[in-house]
N, C-alpha and C positions, 0 to 999 in steps of 0.2 A: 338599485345599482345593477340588477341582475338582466333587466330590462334596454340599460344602453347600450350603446351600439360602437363598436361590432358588437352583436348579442355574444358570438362564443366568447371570445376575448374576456367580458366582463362577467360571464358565467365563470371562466376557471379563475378570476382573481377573486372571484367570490369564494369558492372554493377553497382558495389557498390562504383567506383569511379565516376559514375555519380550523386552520390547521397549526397548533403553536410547534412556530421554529425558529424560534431566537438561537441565533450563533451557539452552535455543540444539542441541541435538541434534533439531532440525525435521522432517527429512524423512522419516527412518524411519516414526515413530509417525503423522505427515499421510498418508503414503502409505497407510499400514495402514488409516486412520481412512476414507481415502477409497472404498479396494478394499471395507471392509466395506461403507459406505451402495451402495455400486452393486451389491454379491453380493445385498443385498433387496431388487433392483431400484426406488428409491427415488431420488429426483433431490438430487445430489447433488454440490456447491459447493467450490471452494475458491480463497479470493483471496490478492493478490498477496504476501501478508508469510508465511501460511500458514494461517492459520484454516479449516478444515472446516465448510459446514453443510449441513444432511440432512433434505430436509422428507420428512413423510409425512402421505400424505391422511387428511383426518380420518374418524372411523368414522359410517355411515353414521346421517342424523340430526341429526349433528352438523357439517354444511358450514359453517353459518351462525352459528355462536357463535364469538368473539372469539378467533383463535388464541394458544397455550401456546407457549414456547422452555423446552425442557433446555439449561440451559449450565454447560460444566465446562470445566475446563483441562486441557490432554494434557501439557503437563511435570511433574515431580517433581524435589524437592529431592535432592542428593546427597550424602548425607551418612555417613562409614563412623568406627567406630572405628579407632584409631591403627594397634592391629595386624590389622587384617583385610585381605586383600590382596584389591582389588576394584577394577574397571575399570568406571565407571561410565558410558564410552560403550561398550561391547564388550559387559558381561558381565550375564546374568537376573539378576535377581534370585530370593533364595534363601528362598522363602515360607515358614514352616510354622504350623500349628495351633498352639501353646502347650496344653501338660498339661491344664491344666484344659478344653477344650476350649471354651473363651469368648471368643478371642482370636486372631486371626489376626498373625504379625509376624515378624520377616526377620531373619537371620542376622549381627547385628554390622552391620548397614545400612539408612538408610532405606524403609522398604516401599515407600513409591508409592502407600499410600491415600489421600494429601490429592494431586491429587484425582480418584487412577485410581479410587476404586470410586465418584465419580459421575459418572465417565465409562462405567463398565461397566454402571449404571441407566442410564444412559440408551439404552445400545445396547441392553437388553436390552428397554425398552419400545420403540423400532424394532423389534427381529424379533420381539416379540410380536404376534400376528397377532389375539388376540381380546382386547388391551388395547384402551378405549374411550377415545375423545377427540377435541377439536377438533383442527382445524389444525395440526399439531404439527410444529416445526424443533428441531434438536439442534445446538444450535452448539458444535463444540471451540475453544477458542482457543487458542495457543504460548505461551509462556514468559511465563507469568504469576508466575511465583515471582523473576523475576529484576529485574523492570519492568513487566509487565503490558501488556509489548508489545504484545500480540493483540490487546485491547480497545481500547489506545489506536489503532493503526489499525484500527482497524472503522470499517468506510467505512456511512457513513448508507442507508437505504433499504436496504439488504439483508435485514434482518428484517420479518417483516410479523407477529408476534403482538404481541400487547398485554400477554400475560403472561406475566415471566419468572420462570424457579423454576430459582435458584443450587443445584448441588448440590455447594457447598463449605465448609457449617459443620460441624465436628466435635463437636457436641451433640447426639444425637439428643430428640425430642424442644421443643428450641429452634426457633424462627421468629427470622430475623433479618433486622429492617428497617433498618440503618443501619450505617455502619462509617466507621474511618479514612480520613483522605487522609496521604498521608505524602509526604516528600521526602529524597533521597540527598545525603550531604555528601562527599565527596573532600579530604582534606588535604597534601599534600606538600611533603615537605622534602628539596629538593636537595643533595647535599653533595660535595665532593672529600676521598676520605680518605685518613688521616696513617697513618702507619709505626707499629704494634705498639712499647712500649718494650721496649728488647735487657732478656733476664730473666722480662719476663712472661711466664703461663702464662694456658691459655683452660678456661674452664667454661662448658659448654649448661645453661641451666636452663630444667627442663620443668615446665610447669602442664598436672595432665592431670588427668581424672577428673570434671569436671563435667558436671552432668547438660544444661545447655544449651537446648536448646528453642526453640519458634516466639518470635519478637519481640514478639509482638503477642499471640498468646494466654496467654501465659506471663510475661511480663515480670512482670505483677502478683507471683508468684509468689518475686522478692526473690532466684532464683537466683545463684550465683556466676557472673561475667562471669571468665575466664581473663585477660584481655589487663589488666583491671583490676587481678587478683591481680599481678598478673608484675611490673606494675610498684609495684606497690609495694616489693617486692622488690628492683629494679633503683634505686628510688630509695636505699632503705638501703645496697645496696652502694656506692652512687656517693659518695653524703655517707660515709661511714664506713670505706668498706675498698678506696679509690684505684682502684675499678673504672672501668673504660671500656667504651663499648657496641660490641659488632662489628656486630649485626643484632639482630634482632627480627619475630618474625612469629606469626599469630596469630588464628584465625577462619578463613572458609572463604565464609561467605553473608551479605550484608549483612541478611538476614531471618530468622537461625539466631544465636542468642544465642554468642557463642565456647566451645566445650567445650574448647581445646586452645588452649596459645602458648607461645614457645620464643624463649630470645634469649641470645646468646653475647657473654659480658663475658669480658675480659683482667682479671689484677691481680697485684699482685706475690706470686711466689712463694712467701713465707714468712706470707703471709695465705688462703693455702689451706683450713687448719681451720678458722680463722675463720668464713671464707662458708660450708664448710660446714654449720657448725652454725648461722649465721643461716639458710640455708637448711631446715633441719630444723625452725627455730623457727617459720616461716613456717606450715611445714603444720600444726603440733600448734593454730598461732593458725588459721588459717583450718577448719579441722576445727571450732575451739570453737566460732567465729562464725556458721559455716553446718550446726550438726550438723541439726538440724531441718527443712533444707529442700535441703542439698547434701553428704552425707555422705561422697561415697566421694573426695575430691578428693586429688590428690596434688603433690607439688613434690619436684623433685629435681634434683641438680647432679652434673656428670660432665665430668671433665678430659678434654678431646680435645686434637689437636693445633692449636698456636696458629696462627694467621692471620697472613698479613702485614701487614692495614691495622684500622686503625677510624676507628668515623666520630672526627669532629674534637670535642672536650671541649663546644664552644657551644652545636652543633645534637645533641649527645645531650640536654644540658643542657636546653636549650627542647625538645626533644620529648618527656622527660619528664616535665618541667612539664607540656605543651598534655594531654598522654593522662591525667597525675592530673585535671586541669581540669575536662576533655570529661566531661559528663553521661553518665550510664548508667543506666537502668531508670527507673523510672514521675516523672514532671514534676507532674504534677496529675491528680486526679479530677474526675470530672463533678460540679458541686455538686448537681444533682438526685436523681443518682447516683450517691452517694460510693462505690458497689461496685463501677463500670465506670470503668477506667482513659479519661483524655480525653486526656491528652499525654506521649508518650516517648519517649526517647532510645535506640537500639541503638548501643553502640562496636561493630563489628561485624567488622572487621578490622583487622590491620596486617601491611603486607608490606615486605620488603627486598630491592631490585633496585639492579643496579647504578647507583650512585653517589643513591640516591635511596629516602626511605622515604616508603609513602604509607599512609593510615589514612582508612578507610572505617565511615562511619554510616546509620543510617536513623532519620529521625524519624518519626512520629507521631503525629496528630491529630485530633478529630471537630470541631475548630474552626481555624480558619482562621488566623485573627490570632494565638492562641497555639501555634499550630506554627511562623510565621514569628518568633515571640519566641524560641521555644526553637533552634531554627535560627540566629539572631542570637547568639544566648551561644557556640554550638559556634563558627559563624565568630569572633567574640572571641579561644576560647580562644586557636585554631588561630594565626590570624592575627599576635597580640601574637607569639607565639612564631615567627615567619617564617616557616609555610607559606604556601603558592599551594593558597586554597580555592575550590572551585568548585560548585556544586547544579548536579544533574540529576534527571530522571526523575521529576519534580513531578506529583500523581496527587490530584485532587479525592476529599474523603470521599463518604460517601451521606447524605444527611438523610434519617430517614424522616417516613413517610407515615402516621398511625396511623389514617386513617380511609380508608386505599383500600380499593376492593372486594375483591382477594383475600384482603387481610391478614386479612380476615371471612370468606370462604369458606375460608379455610387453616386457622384456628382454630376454624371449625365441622365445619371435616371430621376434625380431630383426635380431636376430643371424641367425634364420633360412631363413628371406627373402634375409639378405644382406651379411652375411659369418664372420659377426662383430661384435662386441661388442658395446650395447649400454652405454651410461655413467649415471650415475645412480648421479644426481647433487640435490644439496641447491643450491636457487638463495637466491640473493638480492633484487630483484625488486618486489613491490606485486601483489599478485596473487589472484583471486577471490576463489580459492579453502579454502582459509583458513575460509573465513565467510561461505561460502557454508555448509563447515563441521561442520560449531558447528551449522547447522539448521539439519543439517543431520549427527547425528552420528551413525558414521560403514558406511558409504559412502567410497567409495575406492575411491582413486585419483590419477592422476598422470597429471602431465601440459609437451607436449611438442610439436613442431609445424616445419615449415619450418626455413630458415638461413634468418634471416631477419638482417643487418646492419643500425646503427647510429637509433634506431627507436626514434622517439621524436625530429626529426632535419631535417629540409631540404634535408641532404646525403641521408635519410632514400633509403635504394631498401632491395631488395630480389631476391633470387636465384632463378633461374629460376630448373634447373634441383632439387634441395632441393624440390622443390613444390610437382616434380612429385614422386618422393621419398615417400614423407611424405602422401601422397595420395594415395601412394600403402600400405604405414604401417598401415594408420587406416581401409583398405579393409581386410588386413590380421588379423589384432589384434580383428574387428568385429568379421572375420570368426570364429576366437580361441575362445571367449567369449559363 
């Protein structure tokens, strides 16, 4: 990997996969971030939550034109298959080329390209010595995959350009002037739990095998939600075969679609085949359902040894209500744009802790009013069924700009390096431009990056030639600036 080309570029993403920093693992990858901007002797910043930034004098000529910001985020999503044993604050990740040699992507684990390789452009135009451009700052931010922490404390007046270039969309090709705002939903249900009945026996039933993905860039895509599957499953036992719930658990990231959920029902002994074979029925159904777009899914049931508690008959009852309820995947289109997703729902987890289960969403929205609508329905579900709901981490969309000055210089420098037309897109997934902007307004923006596939999942890779592409755009678009 270390060997393709641009050689710097895929040196410092090499780099940055020695480095674990999965969302809230801070100081490694800042410290790192900092010792580089100071080894090119370059002034170099870091404030109080953790954010990096890195100016470098503009190239001569150029003093006097309006300064550029590279900004990327230094955490990554952590995300492994079921059986790959991996430590995602300790342990490198495990690069390699893919056969066809078009592909760069990680061993049963998320890579770390969204959004280590535009964190690696941009250090690689720092220690570029005969890259041309204005004013130029590189700002890292923290744990943007979790909350977008970084951004939202970004303290005003620290930046001094006027033009920011996101390098965290996974289209190459694409320009992206506009994105979600989203808000997090917390649901929990308390409970004191009862005695196992004397007789009964316990089954783990596993939903594995789905393909999962980013919330937001994905969702459109009609995937199978695990936590979804399960309970439908858990509902049919309950009506039908005197099941009772032990736990239930399920997702990993409220921004990573569920690949995996797992939940331990009691029932009576002599209804053992029974569940099995509804459980069997389950997968041959859901295989039929999602052959087209979630093929490899699996469900299976396995006697362990029983439990002494479950929860109480009520609060399984209403929680399995509230999670059939709870919204999942795309709410509405853009009516300008029936092909860009405008409002969504991620079920994004559910976990079981003592004496208390709680269930985690992310919503989704490029409009304001119909994310607090669809927010409204989740609290509903939740609620009627006696959780204790609560929103945090409430995150403004980007409106774009379609007549700013870069948005015109980005799309004329396209055309001129590569003979084509750039595509001028609204995403769905969020993007730190939009909180950036309300600290900074009349900041220009645009978010666009290499081809990066499945980011938020295992599949995750990236283009190998997109890379180099995309590292010639932002050398050009500097020069124009």
């Amino acid at each position: 990997m270390r060997n393709l080309q641009p050689k710097a570029v895929w040196e410092c993403f090499y780099q940055l996969t020695q480095i674990p920093r999965p969302s809230g693992k801070r100081k490694e990858i800042a410290d790192f971030m900092v010792n580089y901007g100071r080894s090119l002797g370059l002034e170099t910043e870091q404030d109080e939550i953790g954010n990096v930034l890195i100016r470098k004098p503009a190239s001569p000529g150029m003093e006097n034109h309006p300064g550029a910001i590279l900004q990327a985020h230094m955490d990554m999503v952590p995300q492994k298959n079921g059986d790959k044993v991996f430590d995602f604050e300790k342990d490198a990740i495990q690069a390699y080329i893919e056969e066809n040699n078009e592909w760069v992507t990680a061993d049963g684990t998320t890579l770390g390209a969204d959004d280590g390789i535009g964190v690696a452009i941009a250090m690689a135009i720092l220690a570029d010595k005969n890259a041309v451009h204005p004013p130029l700052e590189a700002l890292f931010t923290i744990d943007e995959e979790t909350g977008m922490y970084g951004a939202n404390d970004l303290k005003g007046g620290w930046l001094k350009g006027k033009y920011l270039l996101n390098l965290d969309n996974e289209d190459e090709g694409e320009l992206c002037v506009g994105c979600a705002g989203g808000i997090d939903t917390t649901a929990t249900f308390p409970y004191t739990p009862v005695e196992v009945e004397e007789g009964d026996i316990a089954i783990r039933i596993d939903v594995k095998g789905c393909k999962g993905g980013h919330s937001g860039c994905d969702i459109h895509l009609q995937r199978a939600n695990a936590i979804k599957l399960l309970v439908r499953v858990l509902k049919d036992a309950v009506a039908n075969y005197e099941a009772r719930l032990v736990s239930i658990d399920g997702g990993s990231l409220r921004n990573a679609i569920p690949r995996e959920a797992s939940a331990v029902i009691t029932i009576p002994a002599d209804s053992y085949q029974d569940v099995q074979d509804m459980i069997d029925r389950y997968e041959d159904l859901y295989l039929s359902e999602f052959a087209s777009v979630d093929d490899g899914i699996m469900v299976k049931g396995t006697e362990i040894e029983c439990p002494k508690t479950e929860l109480p008959e009520d609060v399984q009852d209403f929680l399995i209500h509230a999670l059939t309820l709870c919204p999942h995947g795309v709410y509405r289109m853009i009516d300008e744009r029936p092909d860009i997703v405008e409002t969504s729902n991620n079920l994004a987890m559910v976990k079981t802790e003592e004496g208390k289960i709680t269930c985690f969403c992310l919503t989704r929205s490029s409009v304001e009013s119909r994310k607090e609508e669809l927010q409204s329905i989740i609290q509903s579900a939740f609620a009627l069924a006696g959780a204790d709901v609560v929103f945090t981490g409430g995150y403004p969309g980007w409106q774009p700009d379609f007549h700013s000055t870069l948005q015109a210089k980005m799309v004329e420098t396209y055309k001129k390096e590569f003979g084509e037309e750039a595509r001028v897109v609204i995403i769905h997934a969020g993007l730190e431009c939009g909180i950036i902007g309300s600290k900074y307004p009349g900041m220009e923006m645009i978010a666009f990056g290499p081809t990066i596939k499945h980011p938020h999942s295992p599949d995750e890779r990236v283009e190998i030639a997109s890379v180099a592409k995309c590292y010639q755009y932002v050398e050009a678009i500097l020069k124009a600036l």
